[in-house]
Biopython code that builds the backbone (N, CA, C, O; Angstrom):
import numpy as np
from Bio.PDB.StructureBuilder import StructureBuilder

atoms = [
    (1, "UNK", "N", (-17.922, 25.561, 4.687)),
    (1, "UNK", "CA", (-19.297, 25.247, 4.357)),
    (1, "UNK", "C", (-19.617, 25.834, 2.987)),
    (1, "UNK", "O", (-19.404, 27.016, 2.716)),
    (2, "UNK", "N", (-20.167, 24.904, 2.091)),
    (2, "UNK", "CA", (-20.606, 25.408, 0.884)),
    (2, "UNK", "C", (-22.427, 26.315, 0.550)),
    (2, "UNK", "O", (-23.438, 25.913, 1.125)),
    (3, "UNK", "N", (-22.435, 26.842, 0.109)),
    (3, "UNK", "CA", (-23.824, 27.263, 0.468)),
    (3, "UNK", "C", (-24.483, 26.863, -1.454)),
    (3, "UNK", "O", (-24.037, 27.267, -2.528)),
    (4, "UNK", "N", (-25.837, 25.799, -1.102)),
    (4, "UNK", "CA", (-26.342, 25.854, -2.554)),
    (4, "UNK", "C", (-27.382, 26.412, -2.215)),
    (4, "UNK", "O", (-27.749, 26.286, -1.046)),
    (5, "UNK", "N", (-28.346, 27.379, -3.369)),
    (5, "UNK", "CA", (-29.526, 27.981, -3.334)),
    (5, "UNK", "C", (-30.474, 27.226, -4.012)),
    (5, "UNK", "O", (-30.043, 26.987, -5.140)),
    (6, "UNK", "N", (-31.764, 26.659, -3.797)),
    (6, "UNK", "CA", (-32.635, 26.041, -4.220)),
    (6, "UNK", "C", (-33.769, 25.842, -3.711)),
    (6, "UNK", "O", (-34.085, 25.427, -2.596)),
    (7, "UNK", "N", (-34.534, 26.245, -4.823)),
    (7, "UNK", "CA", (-35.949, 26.525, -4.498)),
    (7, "UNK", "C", (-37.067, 25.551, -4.145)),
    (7, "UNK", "O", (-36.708, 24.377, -4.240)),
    (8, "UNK", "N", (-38.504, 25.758, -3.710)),
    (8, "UNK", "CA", (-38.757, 24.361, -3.058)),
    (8, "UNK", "C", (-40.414, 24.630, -3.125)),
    (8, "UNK", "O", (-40.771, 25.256, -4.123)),
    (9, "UNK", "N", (-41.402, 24.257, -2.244)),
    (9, "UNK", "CA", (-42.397, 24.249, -2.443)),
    (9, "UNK", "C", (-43.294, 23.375, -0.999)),
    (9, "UNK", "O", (-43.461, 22.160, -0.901)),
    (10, "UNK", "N", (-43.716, 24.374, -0.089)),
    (10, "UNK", "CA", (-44.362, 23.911, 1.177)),
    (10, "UNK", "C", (-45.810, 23.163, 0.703)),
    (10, "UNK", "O", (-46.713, 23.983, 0.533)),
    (11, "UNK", "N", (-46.120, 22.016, 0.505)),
    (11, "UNK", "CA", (-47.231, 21.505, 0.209)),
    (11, "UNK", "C", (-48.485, 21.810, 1.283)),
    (11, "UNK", "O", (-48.454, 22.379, 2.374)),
    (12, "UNK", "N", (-49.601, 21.209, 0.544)),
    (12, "UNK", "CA", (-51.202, 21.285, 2.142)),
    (12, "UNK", "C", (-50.464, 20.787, 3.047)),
    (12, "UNK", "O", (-50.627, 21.332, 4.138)),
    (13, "UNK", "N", (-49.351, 19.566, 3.013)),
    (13, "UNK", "CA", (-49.712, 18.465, 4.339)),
    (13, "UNK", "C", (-48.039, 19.351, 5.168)),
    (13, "UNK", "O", (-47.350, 18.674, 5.932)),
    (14, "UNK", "N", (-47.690, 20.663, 4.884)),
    (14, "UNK", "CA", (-46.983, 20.914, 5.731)),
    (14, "UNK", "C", (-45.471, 20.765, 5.248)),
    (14, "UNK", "O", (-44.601, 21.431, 5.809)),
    (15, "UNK", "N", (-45.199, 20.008, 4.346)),
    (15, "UNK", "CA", (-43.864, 19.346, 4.179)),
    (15, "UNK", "C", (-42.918, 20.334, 3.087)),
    (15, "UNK", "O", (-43.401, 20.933, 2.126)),
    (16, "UNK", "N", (-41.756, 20.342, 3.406)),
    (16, "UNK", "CA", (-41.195, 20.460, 2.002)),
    (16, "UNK", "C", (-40.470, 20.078, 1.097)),
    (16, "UNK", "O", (-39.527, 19.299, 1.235)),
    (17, "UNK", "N", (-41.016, 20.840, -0.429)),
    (17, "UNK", "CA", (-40.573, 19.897, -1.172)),
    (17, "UNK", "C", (-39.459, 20.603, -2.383)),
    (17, "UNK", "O", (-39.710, 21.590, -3.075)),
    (18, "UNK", "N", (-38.494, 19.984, -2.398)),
    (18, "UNK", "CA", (-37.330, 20.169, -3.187)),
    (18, "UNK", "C", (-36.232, 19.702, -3.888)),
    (18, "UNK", "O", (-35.244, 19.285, -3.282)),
    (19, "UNK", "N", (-36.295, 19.726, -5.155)),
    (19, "UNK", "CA", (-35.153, 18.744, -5.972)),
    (19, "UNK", "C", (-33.704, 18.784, -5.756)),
    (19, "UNK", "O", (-32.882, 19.542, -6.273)),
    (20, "UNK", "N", (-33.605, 18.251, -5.275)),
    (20, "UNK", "CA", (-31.550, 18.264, -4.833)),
    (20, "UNK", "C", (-31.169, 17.895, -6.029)),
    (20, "UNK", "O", (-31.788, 17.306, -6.916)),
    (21, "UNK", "N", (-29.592, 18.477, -5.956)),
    (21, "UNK", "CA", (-28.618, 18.188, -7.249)),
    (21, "UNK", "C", (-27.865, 16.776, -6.789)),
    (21, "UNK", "O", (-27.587, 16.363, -5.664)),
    (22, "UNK", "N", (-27.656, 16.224, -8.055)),
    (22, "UNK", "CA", (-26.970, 14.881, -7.854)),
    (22, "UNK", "C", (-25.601, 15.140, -7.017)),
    (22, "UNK", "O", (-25.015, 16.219, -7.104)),
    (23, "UNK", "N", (-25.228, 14.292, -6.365)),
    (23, "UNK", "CA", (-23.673, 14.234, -5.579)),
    (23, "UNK", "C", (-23.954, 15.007, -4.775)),
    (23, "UNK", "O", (-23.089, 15.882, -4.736)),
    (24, "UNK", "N", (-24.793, 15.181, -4.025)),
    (24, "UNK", "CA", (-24.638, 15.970, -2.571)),
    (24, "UNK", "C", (-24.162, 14.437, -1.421)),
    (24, "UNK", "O", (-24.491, 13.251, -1.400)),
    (25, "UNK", "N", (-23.230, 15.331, -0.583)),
    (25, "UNK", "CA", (-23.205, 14.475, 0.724)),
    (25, "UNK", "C", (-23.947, 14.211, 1.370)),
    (25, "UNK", "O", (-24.788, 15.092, 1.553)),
    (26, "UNK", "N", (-24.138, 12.944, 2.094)),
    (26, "UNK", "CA", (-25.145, 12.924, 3.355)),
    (26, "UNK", "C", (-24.267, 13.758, 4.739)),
    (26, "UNK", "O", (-23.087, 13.645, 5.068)),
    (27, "UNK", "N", (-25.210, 14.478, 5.258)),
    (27, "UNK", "CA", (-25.095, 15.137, 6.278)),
    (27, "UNK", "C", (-26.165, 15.756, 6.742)),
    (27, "UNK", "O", (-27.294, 15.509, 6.317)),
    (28, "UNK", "N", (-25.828, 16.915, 7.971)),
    (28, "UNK", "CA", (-26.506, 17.596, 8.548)),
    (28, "UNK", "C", (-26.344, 19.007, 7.575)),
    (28, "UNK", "O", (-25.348, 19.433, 6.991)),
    (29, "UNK", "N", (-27.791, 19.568, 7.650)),
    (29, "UNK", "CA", (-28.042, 20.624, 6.507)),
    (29, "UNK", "C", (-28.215, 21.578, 7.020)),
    (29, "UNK", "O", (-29.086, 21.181, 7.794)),
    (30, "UNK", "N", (-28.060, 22.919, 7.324)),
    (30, "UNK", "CA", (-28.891, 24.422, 7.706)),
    (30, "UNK", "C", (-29.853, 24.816, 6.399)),
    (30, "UNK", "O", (-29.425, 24.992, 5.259)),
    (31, "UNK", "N", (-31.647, 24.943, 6.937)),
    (31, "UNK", "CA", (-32.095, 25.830, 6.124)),
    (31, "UNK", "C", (-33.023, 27.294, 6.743)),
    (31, "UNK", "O", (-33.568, 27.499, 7.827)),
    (32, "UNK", "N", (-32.883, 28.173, 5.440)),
    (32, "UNK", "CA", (-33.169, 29.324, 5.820)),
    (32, "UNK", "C", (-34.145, 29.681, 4.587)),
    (32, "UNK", "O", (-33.863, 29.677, 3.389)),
    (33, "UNK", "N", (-35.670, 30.064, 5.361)),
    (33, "UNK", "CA", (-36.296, 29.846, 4.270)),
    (33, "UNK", "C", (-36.829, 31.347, 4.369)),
    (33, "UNK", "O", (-36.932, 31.976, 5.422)),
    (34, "UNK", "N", (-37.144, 31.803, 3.124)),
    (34, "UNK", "CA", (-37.835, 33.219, 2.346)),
    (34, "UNK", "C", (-38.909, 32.977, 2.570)),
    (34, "UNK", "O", (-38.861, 31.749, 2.494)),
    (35, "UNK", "N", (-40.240, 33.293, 2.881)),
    (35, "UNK", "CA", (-41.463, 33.196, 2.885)),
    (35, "UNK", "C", (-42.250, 34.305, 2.285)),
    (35, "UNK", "O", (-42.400, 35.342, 2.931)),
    (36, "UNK", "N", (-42.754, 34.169, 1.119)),
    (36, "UNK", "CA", (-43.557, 35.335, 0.265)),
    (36, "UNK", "C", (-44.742, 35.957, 1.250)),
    (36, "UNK", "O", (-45.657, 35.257, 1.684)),
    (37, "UNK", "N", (-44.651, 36.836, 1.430)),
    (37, "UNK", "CA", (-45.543, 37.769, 2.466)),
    (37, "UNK", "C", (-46.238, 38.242, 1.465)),
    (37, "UNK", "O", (-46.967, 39.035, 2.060)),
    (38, "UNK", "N", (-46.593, 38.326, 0.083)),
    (38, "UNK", "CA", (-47.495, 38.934, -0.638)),
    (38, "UNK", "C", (-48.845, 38.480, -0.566)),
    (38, "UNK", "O", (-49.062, 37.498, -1.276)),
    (39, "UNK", "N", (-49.749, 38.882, 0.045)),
    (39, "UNK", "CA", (-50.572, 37.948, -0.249)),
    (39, "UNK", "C", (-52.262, 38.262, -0.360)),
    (39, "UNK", "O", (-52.489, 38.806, 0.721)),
    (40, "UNK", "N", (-53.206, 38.215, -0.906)),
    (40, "UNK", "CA", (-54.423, 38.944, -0.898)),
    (40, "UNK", "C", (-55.010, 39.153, 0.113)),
    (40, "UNK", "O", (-54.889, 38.603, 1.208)),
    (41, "UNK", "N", (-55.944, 40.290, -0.344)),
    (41, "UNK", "CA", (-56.545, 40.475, 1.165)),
    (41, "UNK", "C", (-57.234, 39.514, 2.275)),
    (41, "UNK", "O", (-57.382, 39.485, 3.497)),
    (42, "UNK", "N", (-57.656, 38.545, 0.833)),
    (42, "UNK", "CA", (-57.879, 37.259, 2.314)),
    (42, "UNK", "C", (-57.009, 36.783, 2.925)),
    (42, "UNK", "O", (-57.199, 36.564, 4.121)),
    (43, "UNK", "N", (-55.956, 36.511, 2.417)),
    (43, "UNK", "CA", (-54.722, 36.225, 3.557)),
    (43, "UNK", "C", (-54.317, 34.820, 2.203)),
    (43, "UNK", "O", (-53.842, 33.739, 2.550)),
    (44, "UNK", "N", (-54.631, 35.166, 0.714)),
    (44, "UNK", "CA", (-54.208, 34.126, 0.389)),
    (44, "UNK", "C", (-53.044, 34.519, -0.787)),
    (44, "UNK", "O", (-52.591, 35.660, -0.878)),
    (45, "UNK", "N", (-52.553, 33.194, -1.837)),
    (45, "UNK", "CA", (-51.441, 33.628, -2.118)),
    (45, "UNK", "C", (-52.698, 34.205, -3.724)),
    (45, "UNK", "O", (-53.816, 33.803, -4.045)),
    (46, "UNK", "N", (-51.833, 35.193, -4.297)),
    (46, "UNK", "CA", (-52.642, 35.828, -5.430)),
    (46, "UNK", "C", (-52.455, 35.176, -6.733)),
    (46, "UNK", "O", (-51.472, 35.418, -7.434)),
    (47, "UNK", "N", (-53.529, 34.224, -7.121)),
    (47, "UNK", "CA", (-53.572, 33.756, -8.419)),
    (47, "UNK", "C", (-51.845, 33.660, -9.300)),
    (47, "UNK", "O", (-51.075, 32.705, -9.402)),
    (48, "UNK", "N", (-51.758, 34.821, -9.716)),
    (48, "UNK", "CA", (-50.422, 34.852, -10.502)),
    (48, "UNK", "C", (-49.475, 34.729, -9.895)),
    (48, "UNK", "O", (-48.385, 35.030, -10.382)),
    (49, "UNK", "N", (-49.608, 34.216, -8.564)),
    (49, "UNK", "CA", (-48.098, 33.618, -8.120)),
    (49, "UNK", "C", (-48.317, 32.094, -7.667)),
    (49, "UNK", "O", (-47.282, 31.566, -7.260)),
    (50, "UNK", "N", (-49.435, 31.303, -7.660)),
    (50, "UNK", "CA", (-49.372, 30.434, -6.880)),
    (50, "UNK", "C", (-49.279, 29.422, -8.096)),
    (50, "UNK", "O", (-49.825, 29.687, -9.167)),
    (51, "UNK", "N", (-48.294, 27.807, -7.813)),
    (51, "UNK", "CA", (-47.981, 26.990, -8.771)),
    (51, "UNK", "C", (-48.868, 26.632, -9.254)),
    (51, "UNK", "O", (-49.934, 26.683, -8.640)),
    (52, "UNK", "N", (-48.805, 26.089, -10.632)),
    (52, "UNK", "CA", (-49.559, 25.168, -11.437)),
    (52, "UNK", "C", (-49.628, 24.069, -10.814)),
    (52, "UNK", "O", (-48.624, 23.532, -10.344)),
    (53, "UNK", "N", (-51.094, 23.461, -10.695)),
    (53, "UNK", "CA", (-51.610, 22.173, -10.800)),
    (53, "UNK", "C", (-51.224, 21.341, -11.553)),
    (53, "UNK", "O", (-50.882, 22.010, -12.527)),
    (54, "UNK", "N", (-50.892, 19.516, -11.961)),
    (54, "UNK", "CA", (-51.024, 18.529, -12.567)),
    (54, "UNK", "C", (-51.860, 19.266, -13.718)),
    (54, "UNK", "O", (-51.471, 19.814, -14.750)),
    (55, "UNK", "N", (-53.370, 19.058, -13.091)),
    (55, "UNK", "CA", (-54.329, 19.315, -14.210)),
    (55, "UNK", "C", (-53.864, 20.341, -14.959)),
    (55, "UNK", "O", (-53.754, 20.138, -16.168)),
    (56, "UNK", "N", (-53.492, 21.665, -14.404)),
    (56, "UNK", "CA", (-53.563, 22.910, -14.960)),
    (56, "UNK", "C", (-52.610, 23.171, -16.111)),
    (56, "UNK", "O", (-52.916, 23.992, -16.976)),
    (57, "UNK", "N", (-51.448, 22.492, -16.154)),
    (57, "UNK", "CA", (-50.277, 21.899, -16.836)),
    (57, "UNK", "C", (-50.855, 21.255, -18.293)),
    (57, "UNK", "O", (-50.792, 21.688, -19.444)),
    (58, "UNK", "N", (-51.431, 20.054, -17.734)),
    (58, "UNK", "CA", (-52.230, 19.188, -18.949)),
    (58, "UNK", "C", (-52.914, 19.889, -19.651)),
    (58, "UNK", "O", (-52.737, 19.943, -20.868)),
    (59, "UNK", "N", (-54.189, 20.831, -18.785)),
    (59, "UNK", "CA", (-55.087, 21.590, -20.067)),
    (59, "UNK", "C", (-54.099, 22.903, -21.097)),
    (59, "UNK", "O", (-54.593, 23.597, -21.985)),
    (60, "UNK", "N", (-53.194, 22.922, -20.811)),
    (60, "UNK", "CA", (-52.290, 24.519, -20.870)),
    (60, "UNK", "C", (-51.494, 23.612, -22.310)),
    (60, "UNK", "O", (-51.101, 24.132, -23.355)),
    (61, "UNK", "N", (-51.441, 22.275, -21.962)),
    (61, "UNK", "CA", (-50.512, 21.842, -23.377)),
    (61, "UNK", "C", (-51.221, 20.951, -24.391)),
    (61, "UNK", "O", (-50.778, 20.766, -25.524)),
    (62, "UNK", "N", (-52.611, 20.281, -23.815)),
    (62, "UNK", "CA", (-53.599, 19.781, -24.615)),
    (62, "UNK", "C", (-54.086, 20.511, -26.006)),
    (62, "UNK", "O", (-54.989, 21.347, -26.001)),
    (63, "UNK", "N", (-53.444, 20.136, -27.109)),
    (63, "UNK", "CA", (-54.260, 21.079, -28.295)),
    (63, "UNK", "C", (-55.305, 20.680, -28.477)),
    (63, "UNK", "O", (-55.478, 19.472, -28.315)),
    (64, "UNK", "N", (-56.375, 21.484, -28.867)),
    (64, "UNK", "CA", (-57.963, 21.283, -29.251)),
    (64, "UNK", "C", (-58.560, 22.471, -30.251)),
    (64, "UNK", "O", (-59.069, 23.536, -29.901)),
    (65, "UNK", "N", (-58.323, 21.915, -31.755)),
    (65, "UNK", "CA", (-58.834, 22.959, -32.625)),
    (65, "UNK", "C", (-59.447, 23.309, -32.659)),
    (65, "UNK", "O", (-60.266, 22.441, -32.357)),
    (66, "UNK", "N", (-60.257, 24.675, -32.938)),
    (66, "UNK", "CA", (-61.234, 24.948, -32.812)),
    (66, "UNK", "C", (-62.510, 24.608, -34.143)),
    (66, "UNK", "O", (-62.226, 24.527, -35.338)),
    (67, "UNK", "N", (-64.069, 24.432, -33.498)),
    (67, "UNK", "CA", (-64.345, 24.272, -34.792)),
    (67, "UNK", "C", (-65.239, 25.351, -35.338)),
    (67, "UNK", "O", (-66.194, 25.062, -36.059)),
    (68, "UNK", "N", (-64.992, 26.397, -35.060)),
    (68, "UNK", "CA", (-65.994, 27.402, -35.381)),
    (68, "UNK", "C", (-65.055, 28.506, -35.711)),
    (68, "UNK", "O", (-63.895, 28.339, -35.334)),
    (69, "UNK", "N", (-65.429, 29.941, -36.540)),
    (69, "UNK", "CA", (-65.022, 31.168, -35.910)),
    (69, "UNK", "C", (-65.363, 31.731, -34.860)),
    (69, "UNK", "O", (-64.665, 32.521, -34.224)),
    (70, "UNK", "N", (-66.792, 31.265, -34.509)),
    (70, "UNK", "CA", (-67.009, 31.925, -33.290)),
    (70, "UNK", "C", (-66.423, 31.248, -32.273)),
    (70, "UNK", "O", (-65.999, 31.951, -31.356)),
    (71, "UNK", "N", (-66.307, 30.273, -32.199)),
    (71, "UNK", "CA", (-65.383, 29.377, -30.826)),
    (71, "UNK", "C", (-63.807, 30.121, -31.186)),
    (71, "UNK", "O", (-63.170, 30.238, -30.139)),
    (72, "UNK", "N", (-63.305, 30.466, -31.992)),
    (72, "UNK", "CA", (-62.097, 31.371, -31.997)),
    (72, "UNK", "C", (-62.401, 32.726, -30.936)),
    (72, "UNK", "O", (-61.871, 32.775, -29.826)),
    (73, "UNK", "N", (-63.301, 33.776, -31.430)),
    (73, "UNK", "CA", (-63.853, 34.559, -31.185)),
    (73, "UNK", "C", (-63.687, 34.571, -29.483)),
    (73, "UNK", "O", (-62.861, 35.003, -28.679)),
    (74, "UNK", "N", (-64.725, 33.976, -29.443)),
    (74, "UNK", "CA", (-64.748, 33.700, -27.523)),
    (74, "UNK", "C", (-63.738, 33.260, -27.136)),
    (74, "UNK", "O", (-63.565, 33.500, -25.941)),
    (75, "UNK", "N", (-62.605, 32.455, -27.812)),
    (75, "UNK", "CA", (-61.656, 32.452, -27.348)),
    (75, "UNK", "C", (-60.470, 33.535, -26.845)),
    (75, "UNK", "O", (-59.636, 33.589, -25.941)),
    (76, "UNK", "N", (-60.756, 34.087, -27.600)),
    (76, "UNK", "CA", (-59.541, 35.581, -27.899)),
    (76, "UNK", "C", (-60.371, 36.574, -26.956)),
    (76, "UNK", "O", (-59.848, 37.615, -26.558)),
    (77, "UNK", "N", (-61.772, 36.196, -26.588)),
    (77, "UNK", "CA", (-62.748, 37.576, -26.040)),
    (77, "UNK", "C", (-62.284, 37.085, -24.578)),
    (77, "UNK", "O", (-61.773, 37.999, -23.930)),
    (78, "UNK", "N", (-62.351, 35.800, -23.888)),
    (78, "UNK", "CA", (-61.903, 35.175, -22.546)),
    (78, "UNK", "C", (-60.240, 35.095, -22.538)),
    (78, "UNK", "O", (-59.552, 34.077, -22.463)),
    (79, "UNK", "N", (-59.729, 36.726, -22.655)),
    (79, "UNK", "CA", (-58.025, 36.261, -22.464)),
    (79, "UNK", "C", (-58.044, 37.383, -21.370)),
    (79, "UNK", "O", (-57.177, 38.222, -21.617)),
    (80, "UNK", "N", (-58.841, 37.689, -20.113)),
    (80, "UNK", "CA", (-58.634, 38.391, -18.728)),
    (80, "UNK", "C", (-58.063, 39.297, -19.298)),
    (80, "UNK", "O", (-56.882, 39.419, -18.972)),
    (81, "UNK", "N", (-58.523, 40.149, -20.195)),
    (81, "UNK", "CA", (-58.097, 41.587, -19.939)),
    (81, "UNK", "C", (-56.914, 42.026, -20.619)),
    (81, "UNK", "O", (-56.494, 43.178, -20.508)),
    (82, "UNK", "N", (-56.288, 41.022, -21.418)),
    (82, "UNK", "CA", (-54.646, 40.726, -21.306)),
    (82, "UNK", "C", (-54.372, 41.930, -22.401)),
    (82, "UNK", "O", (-53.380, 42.630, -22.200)),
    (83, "UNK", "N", (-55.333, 42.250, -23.729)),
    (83, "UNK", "CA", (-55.167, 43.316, -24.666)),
    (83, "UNK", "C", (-54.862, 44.406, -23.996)),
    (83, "UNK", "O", (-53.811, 45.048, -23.967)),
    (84, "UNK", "N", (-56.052, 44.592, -23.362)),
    (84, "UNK", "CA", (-55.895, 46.390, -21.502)),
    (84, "UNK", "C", (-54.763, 45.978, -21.397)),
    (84, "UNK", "O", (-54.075, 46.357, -22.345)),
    (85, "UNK", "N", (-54.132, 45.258, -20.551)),
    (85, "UNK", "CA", (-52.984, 44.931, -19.960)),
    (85, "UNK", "C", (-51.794, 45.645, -20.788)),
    (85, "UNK", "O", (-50.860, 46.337, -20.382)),
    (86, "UNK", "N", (-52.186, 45.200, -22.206)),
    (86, "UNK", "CA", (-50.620, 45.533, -22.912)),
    (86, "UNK", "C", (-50.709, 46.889, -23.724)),
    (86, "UNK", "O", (-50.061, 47.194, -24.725)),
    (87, "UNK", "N", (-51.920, 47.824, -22.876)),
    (87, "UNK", "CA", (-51.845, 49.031, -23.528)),
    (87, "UNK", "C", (-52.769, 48.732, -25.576)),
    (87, "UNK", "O", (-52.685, 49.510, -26.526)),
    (88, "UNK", "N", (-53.415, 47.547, -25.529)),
    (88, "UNK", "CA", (-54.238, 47.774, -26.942)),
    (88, "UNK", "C", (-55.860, 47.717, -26.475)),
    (88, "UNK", "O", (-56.507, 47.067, -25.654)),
    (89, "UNK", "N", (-56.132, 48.717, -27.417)),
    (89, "UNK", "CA", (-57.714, 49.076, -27.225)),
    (89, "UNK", "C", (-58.123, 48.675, -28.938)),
    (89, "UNK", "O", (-59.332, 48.604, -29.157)),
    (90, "UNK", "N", (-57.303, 48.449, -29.976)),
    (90, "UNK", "CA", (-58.246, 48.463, -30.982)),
    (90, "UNK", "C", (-57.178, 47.546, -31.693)),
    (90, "UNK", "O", (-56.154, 47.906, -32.274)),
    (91, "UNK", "N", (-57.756, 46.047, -31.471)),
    (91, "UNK", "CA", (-57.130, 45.070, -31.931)),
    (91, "UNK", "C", (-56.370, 44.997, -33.726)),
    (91, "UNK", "O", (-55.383, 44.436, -34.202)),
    (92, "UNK", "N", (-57.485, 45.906, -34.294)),
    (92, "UNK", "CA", (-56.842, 46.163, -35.661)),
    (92, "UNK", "C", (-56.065, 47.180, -35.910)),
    (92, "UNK", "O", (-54.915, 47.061, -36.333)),
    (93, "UNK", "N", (-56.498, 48.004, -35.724)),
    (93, "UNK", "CA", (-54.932, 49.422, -34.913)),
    (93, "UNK", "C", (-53.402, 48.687, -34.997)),
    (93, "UNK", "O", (-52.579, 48.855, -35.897)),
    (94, "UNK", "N", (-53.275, 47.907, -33.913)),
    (94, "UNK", "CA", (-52.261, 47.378, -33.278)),
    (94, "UNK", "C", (-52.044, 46.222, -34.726)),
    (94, "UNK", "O", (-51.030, 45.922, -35.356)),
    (95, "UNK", "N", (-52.820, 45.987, -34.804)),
    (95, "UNK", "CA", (-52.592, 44.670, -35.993)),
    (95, "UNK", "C", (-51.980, 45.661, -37.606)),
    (95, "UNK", "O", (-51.344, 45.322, -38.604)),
    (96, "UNK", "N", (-52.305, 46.357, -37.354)),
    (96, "UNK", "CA", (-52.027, 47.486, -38.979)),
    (96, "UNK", "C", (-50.629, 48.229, -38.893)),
    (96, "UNK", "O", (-49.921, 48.677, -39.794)),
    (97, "UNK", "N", (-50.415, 48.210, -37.160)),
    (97, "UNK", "CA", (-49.054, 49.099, -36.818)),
    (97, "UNK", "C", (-47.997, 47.839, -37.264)),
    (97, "UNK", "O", (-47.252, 47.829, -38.244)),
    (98, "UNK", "N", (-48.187, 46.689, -36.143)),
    (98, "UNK", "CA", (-47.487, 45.959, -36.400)),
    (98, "UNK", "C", (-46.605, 45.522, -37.918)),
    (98, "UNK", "O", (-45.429, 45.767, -38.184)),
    (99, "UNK", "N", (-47.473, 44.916, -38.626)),
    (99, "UNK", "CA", (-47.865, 45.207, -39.962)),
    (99, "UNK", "C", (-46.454, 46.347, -40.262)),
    (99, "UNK", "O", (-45.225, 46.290, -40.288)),
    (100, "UNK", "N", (-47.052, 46.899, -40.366)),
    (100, "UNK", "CA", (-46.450, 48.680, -41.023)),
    (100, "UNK", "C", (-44.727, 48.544, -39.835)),
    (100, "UNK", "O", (-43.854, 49.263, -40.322)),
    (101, "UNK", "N", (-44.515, 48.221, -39.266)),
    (101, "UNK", "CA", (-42.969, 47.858, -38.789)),
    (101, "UNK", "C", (-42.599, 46.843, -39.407)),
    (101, "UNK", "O", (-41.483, 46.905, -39.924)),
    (102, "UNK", "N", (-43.108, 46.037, -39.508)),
    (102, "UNK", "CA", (-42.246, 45.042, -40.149)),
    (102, "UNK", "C", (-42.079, 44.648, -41.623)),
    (102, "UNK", "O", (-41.422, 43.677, -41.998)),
    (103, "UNK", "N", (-42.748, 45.511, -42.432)),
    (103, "UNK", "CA", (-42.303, 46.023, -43.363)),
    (103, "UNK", "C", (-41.952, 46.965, -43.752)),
    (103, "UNK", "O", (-42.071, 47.380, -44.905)),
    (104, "UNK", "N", (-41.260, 47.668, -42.500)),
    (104, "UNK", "CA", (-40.314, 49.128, -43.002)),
    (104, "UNK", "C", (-39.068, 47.972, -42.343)),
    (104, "UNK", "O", (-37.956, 48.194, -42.821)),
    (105, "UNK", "N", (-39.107, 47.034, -41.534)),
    (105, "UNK", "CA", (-37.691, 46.783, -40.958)),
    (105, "UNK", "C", (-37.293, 45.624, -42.436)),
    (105, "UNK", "O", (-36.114, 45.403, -42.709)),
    (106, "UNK", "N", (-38.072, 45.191, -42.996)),
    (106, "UNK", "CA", (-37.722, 44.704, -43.998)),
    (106, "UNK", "C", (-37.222, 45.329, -45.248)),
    (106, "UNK", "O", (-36.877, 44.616, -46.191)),
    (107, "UNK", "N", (-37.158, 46.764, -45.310)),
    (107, "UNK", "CA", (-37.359, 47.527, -46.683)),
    (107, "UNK", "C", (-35.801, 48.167, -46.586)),
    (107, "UNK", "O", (-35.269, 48.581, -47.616)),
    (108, "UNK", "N", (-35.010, 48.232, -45.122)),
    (108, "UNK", "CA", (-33.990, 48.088, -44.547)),
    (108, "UNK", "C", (-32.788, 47.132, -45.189)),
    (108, "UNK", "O", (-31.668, 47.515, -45.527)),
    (109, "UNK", "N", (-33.222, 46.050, -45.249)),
    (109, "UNK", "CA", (-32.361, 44.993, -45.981)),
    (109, "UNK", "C", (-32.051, 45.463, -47.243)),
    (109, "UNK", "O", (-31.368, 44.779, -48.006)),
]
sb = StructureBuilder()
sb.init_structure("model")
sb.init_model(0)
sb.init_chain("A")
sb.init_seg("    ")
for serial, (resi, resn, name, xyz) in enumerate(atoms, 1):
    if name == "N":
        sb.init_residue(resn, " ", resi, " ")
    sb.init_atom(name, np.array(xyz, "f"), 0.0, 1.0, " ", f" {name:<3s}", serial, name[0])
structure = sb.get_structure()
């Protein structure tokens, strides 16, 4: 028995769903499925793990320039926290360090 690993996706209506590799045999299959037990306190799956939507896909690759600075602005101000996240509190700080490495890794050459 050969064993392939491949990942899949239990939809609302119960079913599952999964891309097989070309040239498989028809036969009888064994599956053994992992079930993510992580899950919020409501009993649901937590934002950053659960798949992308159709839609959610489309808006994520749709470009739309902006036409303002301030529509920049609010843009960069609605990114959840993500600056906290990566340890920056003072966007120009981090922008001046940066900066200042990569022209010492250049001064190297």
């Amino acid at each position: 028995m050969t064993t392939i690993e491949l990942y899949g996706h239990i939809n609302q209506a119960g079913k599952l769903e999964v891309d097989l590799p070309d040239g498989l045999p028809e036969g009888d299959v064994k599956v053994i499925m992992e079930v993510s037990t992580e899950t919020g306190t409501d009993g649901e799956i937590p934002w950053e793990q659960r798949p992308w939507t159709e839609q959610e896909i489309q808006k994520a690759l749709t470009f739309h320039p902006a036409q303002s600075a301030a529509e920049i602005i609010a843009a960069l101000d609605d990114t959840s926290g993500w600056w906290e996240q990566q340890g920056i509190t003072d966007s120009v700080a981090w922008l001046e360090e940066l900066r200042r490495k990569e022209e010492a890794e250049r001064r190297q050459w």
